[in-house]
N, C-alpha and C positions, 0 to 999 in steps of 0.2 A: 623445017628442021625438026630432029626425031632428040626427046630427053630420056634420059635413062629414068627408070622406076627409082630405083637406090637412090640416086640423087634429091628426088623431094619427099624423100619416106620423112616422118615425123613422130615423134616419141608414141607408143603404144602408152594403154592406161596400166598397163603393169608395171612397168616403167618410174611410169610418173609416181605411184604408190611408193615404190621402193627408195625413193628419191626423196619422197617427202617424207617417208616415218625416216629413213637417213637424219635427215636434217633434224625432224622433232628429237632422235636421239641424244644430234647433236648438240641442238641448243637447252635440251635436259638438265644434258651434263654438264654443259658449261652454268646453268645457272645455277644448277645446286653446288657445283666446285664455289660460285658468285658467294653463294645463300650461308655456306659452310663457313669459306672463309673471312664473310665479314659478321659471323656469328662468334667466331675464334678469335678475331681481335677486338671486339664489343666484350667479351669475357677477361680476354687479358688485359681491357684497359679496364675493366673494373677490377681485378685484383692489382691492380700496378695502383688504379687509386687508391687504395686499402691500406696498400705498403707504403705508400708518401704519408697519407692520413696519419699510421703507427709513426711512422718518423718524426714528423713535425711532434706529434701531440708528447711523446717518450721525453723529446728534447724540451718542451715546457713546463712538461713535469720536473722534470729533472732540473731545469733551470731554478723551480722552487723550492725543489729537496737541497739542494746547494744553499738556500740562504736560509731555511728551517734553524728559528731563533736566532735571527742577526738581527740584532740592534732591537730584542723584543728579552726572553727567557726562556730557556730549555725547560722550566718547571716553577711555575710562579708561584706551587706550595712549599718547596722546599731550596727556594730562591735565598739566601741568607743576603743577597742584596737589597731584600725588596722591604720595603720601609711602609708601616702601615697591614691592616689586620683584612685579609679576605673573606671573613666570613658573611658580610653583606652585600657583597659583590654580586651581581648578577651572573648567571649560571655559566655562560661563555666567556665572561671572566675567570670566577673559579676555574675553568677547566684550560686557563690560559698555558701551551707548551708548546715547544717547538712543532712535535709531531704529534697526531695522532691518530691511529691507526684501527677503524674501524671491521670487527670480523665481520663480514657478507652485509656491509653499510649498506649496498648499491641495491640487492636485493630484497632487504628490509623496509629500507625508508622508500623504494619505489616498488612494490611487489608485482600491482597490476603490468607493469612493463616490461618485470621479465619471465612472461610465460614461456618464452623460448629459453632462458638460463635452466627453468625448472627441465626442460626436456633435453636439452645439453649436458645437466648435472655441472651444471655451474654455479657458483655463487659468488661472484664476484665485491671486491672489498670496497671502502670508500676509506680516503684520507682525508686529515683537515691539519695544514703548515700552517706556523704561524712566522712572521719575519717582516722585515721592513722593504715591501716589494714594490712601494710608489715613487720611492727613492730614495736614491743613498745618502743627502745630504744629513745632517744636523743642524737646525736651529738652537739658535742663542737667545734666552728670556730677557726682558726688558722690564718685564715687570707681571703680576699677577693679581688680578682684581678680583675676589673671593662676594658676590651677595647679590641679592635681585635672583633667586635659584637658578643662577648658572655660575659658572667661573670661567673670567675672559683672560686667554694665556694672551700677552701682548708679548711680540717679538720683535728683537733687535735687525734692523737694517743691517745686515753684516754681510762677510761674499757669500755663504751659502744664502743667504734670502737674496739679496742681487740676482746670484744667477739664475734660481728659479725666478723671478720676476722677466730677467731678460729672454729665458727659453719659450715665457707667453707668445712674446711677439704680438703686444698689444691687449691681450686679450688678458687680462691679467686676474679677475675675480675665475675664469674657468678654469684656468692652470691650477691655482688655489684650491680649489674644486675639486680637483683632481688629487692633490696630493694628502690635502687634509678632509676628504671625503667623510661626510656625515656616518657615523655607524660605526669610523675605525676606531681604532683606540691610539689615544696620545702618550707616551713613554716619555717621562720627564725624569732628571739625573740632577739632584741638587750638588750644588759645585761643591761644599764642604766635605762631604765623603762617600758624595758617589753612589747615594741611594737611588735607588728607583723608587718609582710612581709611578700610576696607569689612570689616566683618566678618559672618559668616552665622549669623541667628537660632534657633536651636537651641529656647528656648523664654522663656516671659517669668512674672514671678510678682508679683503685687499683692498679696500677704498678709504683703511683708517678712521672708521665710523669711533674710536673710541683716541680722544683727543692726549697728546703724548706731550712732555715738552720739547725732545728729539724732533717733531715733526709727524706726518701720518705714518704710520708701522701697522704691520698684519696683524691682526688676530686673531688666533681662535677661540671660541666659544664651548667649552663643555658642559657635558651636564652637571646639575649639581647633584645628582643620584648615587656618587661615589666622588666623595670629599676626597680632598688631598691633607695629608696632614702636615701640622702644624707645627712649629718645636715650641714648649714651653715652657718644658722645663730642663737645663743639662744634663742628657743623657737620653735623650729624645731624636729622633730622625726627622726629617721630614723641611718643608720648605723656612727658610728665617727669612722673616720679615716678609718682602715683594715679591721673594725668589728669585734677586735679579743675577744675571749668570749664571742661571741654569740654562741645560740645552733638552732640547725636545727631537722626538721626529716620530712619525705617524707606524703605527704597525697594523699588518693587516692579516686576517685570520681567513684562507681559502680553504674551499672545499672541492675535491675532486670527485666526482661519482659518475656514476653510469646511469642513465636514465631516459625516457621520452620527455623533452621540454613540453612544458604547459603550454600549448597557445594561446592560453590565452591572459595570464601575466604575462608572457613575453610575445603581442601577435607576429613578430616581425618575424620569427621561427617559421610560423603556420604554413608557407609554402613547402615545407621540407616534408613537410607528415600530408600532403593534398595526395588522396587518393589517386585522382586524373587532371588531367588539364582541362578537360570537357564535363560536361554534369549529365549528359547522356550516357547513364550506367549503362544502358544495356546494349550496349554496341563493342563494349568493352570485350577483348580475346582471350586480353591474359586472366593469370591469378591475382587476388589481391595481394596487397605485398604484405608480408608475411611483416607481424609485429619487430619493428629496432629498435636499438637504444644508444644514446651517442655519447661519451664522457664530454662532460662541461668541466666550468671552472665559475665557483659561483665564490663571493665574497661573505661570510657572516658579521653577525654584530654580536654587542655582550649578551642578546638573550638567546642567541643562536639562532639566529631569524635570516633569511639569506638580503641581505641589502639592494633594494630596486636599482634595475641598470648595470648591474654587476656580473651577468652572467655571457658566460662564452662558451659558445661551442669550440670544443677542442680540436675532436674526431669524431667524423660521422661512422656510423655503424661499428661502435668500440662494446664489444661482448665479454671480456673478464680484466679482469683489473685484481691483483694479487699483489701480498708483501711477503715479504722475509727480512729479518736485521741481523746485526752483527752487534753484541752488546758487550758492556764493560760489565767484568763481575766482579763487586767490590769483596776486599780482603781486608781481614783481621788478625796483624794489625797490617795498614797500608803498605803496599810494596812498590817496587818504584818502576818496575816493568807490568802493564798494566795486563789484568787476566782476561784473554776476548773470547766470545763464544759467539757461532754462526749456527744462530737458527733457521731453517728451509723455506722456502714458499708455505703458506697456511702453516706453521707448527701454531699451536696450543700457545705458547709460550710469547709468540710475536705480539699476541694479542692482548695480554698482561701485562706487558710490559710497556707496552704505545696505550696503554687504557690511556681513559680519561683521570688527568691529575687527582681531583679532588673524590677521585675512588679507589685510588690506591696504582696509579699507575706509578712508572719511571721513566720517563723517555727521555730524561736527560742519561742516562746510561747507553744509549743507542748510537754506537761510533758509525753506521752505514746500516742504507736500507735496498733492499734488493727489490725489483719492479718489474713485475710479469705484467705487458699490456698485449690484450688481442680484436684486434679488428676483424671486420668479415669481408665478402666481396657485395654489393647492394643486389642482386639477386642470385638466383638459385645458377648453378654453372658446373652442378655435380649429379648424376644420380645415386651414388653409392657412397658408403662411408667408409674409411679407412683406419679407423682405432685412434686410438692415442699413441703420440712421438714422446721420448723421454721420459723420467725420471720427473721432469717439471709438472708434468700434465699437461704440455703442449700440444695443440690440436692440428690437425690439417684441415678437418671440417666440422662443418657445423651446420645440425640438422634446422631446417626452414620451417618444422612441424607439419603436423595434416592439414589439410585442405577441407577436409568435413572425415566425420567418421565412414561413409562409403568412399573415400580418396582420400586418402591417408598420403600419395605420392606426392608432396611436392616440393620436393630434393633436398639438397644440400649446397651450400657456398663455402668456397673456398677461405680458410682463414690465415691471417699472415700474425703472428709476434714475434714479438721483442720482448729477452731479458736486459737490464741493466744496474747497476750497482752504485751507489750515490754515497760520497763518504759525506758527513753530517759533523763540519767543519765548525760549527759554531756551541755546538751541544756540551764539550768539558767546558766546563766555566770556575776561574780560579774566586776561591771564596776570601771575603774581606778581614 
């Protein structure tokens, strides 16, 4: 039997060539379309995280601009309720007020971490609320034990101390713990007419270490560093007799700033700032990452010392933090529609007016406070920059700095904010 030629001919090498750079073409393309697009949503999921980041942290903030001086003082120098003479008080006492509103706090008191503010031209602000943020109950006195250099506030078993007891769920000295935390300040209102007092919470005890005839009741424990005073003579303020029937409740004094956490007062941060996951530097591809800073939320005490255990990351990679307010402007003589003026993001004037109390500030004048917060993308996802948006000084980007002085390129990240407006509900305070 006779085969045709044609029938068992077989691929020539030129052929085969064109067949297989085909292919190489093929799976090129297809892996860089791959390479492209899961580089495109690695970018959009970090600015999507950036944007929830702004959200969440706006809405905590704000959650505290809402209680700024509740159940504490819009200005505890010019408080005409407040009973008893500030001038030995400790310094974060004196400066006790609802708000206060530090110009470029964030870049001062942490300078080393924002060497990227400086190349942004940013200077980002810091706040310190003050308010009853552990909670909203009031405590009822039982009675007040003044010597042995502390002063033991004993409190009435009544429903607000019930229900905090019942919210323990056993656990009853931690809950306590929590609410009357060492550092805060204790806000006591003698029943006769309603003065205040501020004493500083030293520690607190649920196990009734201090024997009652009612039975075991809580106590707290202040310092004796700032006495409470006394009535002794008619025309006097301050606690008569035990002080029994007065009510209490803890206030607490937060600071929000922008900064690189310490790791090493707080080590449990230190995986956030780890360079690699590996310790074989030199196999490493990328860049180092380029210096961040995250807005926390840390608690102070009367020397303005930030309290152990107290601090929180808010948002990671949070790059400006700005105020503006809206203030009353008092008239002579008083009028009964009240005069308001709205000062911008950064004006001169925001910052005089949220001073610090016992330097001449007034923050109880401050009917709402406006809130520029801007977050980044956590790395670079831009080559070029595109100027400033608005009238605010809102960004789209934000430069990642040089890499050395011969590579200067090492981009830019995408920035996302948020303005918003907080009225400051607590701040008129009718006088006695």
């Amino acid at each position: 039997m006779t085969h045709s030629r044609g029938l068992t001919r077989g691929f020539t090498l030129i052929e085969l060539m064109i067949s297989l750079t085909a292919g190489l073409l093929i799976s090129s393309a297809a892996f860089l379309l791959a390479r492209n697009a899961s580089r495109f949503f690695s970018k959009e999921a970090s600015i999507t995280t950036a944007q929830f980041a702004n959200v969440i942290a706006m809405t905590r903030l704000s959650s505290d601009l809402k209680r700024s001086a509740y159940a504490a003082t819009p200005n505890v120098q010019t408080d005409d309720w407040l009973c008893g003479d500030t001038a030995t008080w400790p310094v974060g006492m004196q400066e006790l007020a609802g708000i206060r509103i530090i110009n470029d706090g964030s870049l001062i008191n942490h300078a080393p971490a924002h060497t990227l503010s400086t190349v942004n031209n940013l200077d980002p602000d810091s706040v310190i609320i003050t308010g009853a943020f552990s909670t909203t109950e009031v405590f009822s006195v039982s009675h007040i034990v003044d010597g042995g250099g502390t002063i033991t506030v004993v409190l009435q078993n009544d429903a607000p101390m019930i229900r905090s007891l019942l919210a323990a769920q056993g656990d009853q000295e931690d809950t306590l713990e929590e609410v009357f935390r060492p550092g805060r300040l204790l806000r006591i209102i003698e029943k006769d007419e309603g003065k205040v007092m501020f004493g500083i919470i030293q520690a607190s005890d649920a196990t009734g270490a201090v024997p009652n005839p009612g039975g075991n009741k809580v106590s707290v424990v202040l310092s004796a560093a700032v006495a409470l005073p006394q009535v002794r003579v008619p025309g006097d303020c301050g606690c008569i007799g035990l002080c029994t029937g007065a009510v209490v409740n803890p206030v607490s004094r937060v600071l929000y700033d922008l900064r690189q956490i310490d790791t090493v007062a707080y080590p449990g941060y230190a995986p956030l700032y780890s360079p690699a996951l590996h310790n074989v530097t030199a196999y490493h591809r990328s860049l180092a990452e380029a210096t961040r800073t995250d807005l926390v939320r840390v608690e102070l005490d009367a020397q303005n010392a930030e309290i152990p255990g107290t601090l929180e990351l808010v948002a990671e990679y949070g790059v400006d933090l700005e105020f503006g307010i809206t203030r009353e402007v008092p008239q002579t003589p008083p009028v009964a529609v009240p005069v308001l003026q709205r000062l911008p993001l950064g004006h001169a004037d925001v910052y005089t007016t949220a001073a610090a109390v016992n330097a001449g500030g007034f923050p109880e004048n401050i009917r709402a406070v406006q809130v520029r917060l801007s977050t980044r993308a956590a790395r670079q996802d831009r080559d070029a920059d595109i100027g400033l948006i608005g009238d605010d000084g809102g960004r789209l980007r934000y430069s990642l700095g040089p890499v050395s002085a011969t590579n200067p390129a090492r981009g830019f990240a995408r920035l996302r904010t948020l303005i918003t407006e907080v009225a400051l509900m607590n701040h008129p305070r009718e006088q006695p």
